[in-house]
NUKOLBA-186471 format. One record per residue (C-alpha): residue in one letter; z, x, y; residue number from 1. Coordinates in nm, 2 decimals, padded with zeros to 4 digits. Layout:
(margu A,(Z,X,Y),NUM),
...
//
This chain:
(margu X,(08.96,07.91,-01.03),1),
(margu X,(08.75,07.60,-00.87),2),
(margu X,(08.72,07.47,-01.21),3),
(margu X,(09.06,07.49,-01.29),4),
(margu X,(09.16,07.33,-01.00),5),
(margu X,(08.95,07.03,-01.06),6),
(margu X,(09.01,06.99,-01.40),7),
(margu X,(09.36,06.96,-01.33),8),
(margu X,(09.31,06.71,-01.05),9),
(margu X,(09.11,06.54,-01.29),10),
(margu X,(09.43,06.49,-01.58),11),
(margu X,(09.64,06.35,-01.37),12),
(margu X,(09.48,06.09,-01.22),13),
(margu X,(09.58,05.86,-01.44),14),
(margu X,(09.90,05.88,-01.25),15),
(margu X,(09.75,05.78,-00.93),16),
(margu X,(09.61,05.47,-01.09),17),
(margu X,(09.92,05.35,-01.26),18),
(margu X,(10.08,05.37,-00.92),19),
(margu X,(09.84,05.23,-00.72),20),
(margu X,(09.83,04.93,-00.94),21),
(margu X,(10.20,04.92,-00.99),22),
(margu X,(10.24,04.92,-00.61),23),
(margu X,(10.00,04.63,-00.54),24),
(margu X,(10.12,04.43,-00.81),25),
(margu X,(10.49,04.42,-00.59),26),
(margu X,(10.33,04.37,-00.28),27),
(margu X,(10.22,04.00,-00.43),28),
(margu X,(10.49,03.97,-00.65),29),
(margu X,(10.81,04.09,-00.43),30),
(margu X,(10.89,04.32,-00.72),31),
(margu X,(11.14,04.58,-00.61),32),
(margu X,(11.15,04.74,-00.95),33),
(margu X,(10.74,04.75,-00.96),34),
(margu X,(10.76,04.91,-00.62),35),
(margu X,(11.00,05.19,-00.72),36),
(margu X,(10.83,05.25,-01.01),37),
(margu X,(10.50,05.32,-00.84),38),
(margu X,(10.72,05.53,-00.54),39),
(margu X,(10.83,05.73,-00.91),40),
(margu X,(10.49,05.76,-01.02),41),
(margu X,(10.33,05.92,-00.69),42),
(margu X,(10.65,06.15,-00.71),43),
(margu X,(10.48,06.30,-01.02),44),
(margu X,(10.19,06.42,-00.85),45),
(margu X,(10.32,06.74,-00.73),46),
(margu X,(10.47,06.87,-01.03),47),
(margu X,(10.25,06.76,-01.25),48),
(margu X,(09.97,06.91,-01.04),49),
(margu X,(10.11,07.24,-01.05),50),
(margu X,(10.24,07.25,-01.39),51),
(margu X,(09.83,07.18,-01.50),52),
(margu X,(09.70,07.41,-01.26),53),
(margu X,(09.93,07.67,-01.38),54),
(margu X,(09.82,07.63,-01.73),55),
(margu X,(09.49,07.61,-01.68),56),
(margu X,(09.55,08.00,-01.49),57),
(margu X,(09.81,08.08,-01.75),58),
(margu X,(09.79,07.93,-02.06),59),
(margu X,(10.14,07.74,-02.23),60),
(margu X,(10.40,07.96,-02.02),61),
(margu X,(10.32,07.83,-01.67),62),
(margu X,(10.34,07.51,-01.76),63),
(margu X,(10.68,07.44,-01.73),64),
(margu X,(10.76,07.63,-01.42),65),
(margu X,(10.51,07.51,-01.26),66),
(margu X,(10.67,07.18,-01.31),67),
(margu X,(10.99,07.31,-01.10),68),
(margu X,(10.82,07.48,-00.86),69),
(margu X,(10.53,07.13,-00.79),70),
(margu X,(10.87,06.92,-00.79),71),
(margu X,(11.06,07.16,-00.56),72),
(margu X,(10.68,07.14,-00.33),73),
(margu X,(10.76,06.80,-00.28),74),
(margu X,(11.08,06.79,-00.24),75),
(margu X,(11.06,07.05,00.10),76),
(margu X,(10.73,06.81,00.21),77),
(margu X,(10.43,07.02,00.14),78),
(margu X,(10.35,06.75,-00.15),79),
(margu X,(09.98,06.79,-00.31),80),
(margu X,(09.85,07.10,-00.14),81),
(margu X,(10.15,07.31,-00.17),82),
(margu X,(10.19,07.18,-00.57),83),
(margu X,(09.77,07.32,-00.60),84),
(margu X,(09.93,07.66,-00.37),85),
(margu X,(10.17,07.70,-00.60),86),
(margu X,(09.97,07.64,-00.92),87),
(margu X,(09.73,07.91,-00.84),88),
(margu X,(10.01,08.17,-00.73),89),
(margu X,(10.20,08.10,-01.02),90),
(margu X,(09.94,08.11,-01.25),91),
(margu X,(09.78,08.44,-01.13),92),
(margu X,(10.15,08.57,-01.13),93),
(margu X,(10.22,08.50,-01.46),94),
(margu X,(09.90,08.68,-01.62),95),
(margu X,(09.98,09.03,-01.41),96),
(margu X,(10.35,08.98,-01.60),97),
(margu X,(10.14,08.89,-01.95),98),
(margu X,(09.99,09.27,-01.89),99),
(margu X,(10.33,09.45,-01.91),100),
(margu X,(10.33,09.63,-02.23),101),
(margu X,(10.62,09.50,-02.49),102),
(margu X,(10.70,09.56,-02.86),103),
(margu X,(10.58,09.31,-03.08),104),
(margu X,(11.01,09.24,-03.15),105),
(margu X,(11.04,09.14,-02.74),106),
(margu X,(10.74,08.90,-02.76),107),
(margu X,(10.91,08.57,-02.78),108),
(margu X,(11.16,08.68,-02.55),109),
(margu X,(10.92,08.75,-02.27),110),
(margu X,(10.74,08.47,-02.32),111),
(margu X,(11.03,08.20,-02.34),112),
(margu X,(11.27,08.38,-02.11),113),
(margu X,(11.15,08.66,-01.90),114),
(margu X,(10.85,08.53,-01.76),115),
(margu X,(10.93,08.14,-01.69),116),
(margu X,(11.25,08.23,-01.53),117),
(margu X,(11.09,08.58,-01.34),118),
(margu X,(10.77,08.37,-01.25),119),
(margu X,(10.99,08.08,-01.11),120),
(margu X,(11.22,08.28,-00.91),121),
(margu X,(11.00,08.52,-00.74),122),
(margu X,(10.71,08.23,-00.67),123),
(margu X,(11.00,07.97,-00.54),124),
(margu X,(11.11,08.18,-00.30),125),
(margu X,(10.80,08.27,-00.14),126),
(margu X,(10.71,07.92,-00.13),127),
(margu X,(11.10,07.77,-00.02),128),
(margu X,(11.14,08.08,00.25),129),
(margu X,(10.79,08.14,00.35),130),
(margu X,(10.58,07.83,00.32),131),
(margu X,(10.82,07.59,00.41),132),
(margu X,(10.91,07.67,00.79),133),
(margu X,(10.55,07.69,00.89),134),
(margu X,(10.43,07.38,00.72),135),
(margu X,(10.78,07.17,00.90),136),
(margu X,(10.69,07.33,01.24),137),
(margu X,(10.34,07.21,01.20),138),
(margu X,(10.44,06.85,01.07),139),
(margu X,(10.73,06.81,01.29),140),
(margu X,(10.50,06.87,01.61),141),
(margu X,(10.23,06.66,01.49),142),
(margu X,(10.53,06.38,01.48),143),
(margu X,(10.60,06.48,01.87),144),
(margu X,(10.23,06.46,01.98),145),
(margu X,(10.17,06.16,01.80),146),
(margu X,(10.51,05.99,01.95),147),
(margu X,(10.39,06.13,02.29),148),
(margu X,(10.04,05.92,02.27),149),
(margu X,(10.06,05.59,02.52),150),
(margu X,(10.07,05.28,02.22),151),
(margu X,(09.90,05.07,02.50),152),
(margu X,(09.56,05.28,02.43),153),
(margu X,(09.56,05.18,02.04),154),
(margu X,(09.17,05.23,02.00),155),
(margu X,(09.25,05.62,02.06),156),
(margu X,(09.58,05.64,01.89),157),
(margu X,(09.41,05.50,01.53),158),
(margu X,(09.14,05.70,01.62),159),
(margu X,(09.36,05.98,01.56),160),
(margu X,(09.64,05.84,01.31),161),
(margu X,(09.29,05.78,01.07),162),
(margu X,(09.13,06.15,01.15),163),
(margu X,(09.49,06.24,01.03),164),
(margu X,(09.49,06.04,00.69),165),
(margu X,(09.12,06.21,00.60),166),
(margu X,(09.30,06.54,00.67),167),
(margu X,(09.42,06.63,00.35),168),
(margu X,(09.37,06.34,00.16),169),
(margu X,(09.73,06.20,00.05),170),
(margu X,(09.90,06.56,00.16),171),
(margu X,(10.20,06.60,00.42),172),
(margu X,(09.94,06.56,00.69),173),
(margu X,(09.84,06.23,00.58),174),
(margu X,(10.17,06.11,00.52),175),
(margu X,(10.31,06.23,00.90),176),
(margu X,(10.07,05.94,00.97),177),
(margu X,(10.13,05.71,00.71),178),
(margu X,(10.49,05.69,00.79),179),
(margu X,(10.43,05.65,01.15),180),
(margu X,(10.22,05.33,01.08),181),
(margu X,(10.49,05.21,00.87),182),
(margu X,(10.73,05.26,01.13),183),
(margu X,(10.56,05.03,01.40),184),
(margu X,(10.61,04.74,01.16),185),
(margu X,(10.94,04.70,01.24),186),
(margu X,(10.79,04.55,01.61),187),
(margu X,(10.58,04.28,01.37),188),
(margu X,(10.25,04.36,01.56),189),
(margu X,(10.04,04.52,01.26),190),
(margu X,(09.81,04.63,01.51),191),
(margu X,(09.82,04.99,01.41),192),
(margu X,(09.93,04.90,00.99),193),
(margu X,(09.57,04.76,01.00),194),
(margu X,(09.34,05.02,01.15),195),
(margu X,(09.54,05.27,00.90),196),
(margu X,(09.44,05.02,00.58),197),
(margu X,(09.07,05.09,00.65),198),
(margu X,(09.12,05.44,00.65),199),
(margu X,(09.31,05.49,00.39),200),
(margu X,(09.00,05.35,00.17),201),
(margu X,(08.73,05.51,00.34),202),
(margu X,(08.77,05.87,00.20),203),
(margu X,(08.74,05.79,-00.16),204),
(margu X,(08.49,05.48,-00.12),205),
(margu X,(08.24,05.68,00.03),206),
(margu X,(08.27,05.96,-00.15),207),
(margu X,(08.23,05.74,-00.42),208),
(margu X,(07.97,05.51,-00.31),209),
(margu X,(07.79,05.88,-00.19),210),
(margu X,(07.73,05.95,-00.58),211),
(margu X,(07.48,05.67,-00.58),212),
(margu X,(07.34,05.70,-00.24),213),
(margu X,(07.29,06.12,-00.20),214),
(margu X,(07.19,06.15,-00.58),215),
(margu X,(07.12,06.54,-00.60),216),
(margu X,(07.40,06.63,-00.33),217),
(margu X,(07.66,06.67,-00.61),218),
(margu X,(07.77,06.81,-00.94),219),
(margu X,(07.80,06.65,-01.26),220),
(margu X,(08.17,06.71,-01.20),221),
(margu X,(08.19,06.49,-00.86),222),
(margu X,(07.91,06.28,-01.01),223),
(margu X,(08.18,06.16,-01.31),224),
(margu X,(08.42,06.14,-01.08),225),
(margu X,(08.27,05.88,-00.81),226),
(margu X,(08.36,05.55,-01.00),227),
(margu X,(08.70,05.67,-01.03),228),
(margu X,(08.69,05.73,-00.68),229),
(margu X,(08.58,05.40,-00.58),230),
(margu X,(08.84,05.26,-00.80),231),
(margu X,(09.11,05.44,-00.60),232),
(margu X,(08.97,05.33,-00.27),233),
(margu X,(08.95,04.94,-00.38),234),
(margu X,(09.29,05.02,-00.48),235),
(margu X,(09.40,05.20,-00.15),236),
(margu X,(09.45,05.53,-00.25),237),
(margu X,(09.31,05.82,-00.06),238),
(margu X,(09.39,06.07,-00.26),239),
(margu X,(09.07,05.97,-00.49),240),
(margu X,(08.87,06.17,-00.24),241),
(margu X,(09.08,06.51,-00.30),242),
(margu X,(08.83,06.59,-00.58),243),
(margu X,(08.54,06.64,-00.34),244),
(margu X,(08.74,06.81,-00.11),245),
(margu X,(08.87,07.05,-00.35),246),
(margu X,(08.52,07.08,-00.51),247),
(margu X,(08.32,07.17,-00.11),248),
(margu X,(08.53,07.21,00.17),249),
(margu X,(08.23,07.07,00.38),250),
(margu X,(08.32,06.71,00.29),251),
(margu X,(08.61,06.76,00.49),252),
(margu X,(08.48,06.72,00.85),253),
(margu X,(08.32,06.35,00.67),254),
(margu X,(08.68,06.27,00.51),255),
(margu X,(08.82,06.36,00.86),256),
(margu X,(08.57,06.19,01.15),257),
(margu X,(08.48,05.88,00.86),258),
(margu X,(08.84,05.76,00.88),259),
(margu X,(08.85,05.81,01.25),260),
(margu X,(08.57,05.57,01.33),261),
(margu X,(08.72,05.34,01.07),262),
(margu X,(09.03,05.30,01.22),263),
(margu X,(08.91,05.29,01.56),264),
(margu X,(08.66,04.99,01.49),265),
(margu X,(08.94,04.85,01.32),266),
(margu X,(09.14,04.87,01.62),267),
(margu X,(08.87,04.72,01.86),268),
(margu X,(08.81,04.42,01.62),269),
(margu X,(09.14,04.36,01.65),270),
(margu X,(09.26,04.41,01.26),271),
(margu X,(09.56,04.38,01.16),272),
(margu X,(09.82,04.39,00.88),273),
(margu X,(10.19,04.36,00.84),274),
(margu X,(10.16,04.53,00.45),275),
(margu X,(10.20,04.92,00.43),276),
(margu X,(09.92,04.98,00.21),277),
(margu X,(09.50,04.97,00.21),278),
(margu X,(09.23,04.92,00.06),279),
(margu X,(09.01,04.60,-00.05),280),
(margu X,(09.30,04.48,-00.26),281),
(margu X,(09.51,04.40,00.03),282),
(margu X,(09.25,04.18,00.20),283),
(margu X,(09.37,03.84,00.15),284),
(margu X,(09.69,03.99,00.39),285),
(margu X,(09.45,04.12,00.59),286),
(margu X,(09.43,03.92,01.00),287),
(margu X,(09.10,03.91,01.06),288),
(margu X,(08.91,03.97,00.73),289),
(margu X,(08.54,03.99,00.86),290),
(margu X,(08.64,04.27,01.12),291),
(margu X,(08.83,04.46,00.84),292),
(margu X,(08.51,04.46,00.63),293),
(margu X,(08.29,04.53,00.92),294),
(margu X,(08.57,04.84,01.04),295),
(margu X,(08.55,04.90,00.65),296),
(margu X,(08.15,04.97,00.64),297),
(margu X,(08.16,05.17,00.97),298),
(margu X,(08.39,05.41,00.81),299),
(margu X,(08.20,05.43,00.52),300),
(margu X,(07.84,05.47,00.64),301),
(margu X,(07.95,05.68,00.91),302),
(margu X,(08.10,05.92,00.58),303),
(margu X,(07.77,05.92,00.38),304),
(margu X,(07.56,05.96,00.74),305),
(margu X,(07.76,06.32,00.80),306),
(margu X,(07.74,06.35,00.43),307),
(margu X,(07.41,06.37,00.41),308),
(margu X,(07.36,06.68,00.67),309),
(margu X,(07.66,06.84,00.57),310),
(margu X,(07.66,06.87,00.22),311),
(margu X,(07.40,07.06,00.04),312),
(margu X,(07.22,07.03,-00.33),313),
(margu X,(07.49,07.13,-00.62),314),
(margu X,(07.31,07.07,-00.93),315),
(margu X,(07.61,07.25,-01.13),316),
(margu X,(07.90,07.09,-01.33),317),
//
């Protein structure tokens, strides 16, 4: 299932790329069509995420409603790791219908009607009345304790907002602190924007850089998939790190404490930015470019440091 998982992870990064770059290009341009375009592109992610994952489980048939039920994940806010839920459920679900016996006459019918529509309904539901009120509870409190934090202590407040983007990589958790970082630009200070830019790289750059550095600590798989990481982190997307993490859940402690201390040294440097992005391509908008490179390394080392105790030998692809 691992497998299957990354391989669909893998196919649709393509999408995160055309987004990224579609959304920096309207940051320097102004474009409002470019940045919509790129909003449209990351709204993909779910459904496509689950449709591949589905198929990969599956075959053809859970293709499509894995489609409905990735767009309907992101539409309720679980996003990427409810669209991966779903895609295994789904798929798993629509192989234990596969094994009802049929006539040969009834074939087409179970495969084009029966089972997308069966394997749609009964999987939605669990995930629209099951999943969804947990998740909201968890995301809406998160909003209340983060709200509740004194802004006059910013070094611990981006200490948590970045522990919080390494969470789950680009998933509702991330976002709860995204969108709280966007929100404080309204007051002009960047103070907090800034500290979140440098953790929203730090995930995927040194899980990327970590290919290169901890040789025989990962897969061919991870190994392939490091300069695409490192892409995504120049490019400010942390979701290039969700390989890893899907691959050994012990990177996630790194993903989690890395951003942390990358946002906090950002914050006592004193970086700041009045952009709602990261990465490296933001940093001619960047207030104080040496301390968002220095932040920037902290982060990053400090990820390949734990990396380096934490995650053992994998000489498998």
């Amino acid at each position: 299932m691992r497998k299957r998982v990354l391989k669909s992870i893998v196919q649709i990064i393509p999408v995160f790329i055309i987004g990224g770059i579609l959304s920096v290009i309207s940051l320097y341009t102004s474009n409002q069509f470019l940045k919509d375009l790129s909003d449209y592109s990351f709204l993909m992610v779910p459904p496509l995420l689950a449709g591949y994952i589905a198929k990969e489980i599956s075959g053809s048939v859970g293709f499509i409603p894995g489609l409905i039920l990735g767009y309907l994940s992101g539409a309720i806010g679980l996003g990427m790791f409810g669209a991966i839920l779903v895609g295994i459920i789904l798929g798993y679900f629509i192989n234990l219908l596969k094994k009802i016996e049929i006539s040969i006459d009834m074939s087409s019918i179970m495969y084009i009607v029966v089972i997308p529509i069966l394997s749609t309904l009964v999987v939605g539901m669990g995930l629209y009345y099951i999943f969804q009120e947990p998740m909201k509870f968890i995301l809406e409190s998160l909003g209340i304790y983060l709200n509740s934090l004194d802004d006059k202590n910013n070094v611990f407040l981006n200490f948590v907002l970045g522990g919080l983007i390494g969470v789950d990589l680009g998933g509702p958790i991330n976002k709860v602190a995204y969108v709280y970082a966007i929100n404080t630009l309204e007051y002009g200070k960047g103070d907090i924007m800034g500290p979140i830019a440098v953790a929203i790289s730090t995930p995927p750059l040194a899980l990327g850089l970590s290919q290169f550095v901890l040789k025989n600590r990962f897969s061919k798989t991870e190994k392939e998939a490091g300069i695409i990481s490192i892409l995504l982190g120049f490019l400010g997307i942390t979701e290039g790190a969700l390989l890893f993490l899907t691959k050994d859940i012990a990177v996630l402690p790194t993903t989690v404490i890395g951003a942390a201390i990358g946002a906090a040294s950002a914050s006592v440097l004193g970086v700041k930015s009045l952009v709602p992005h990261g990465g490296i391509i933001i940093f001619p908008l960047i207030e104080n470019k040496i301390g968002f490179l220095i932040s920037l390394s902290i982060g990053v080392i400090s990820t390949i440091f734990m990396l380096y105790f934490l995650k053992r030998g994998d000489s498998n692809g």
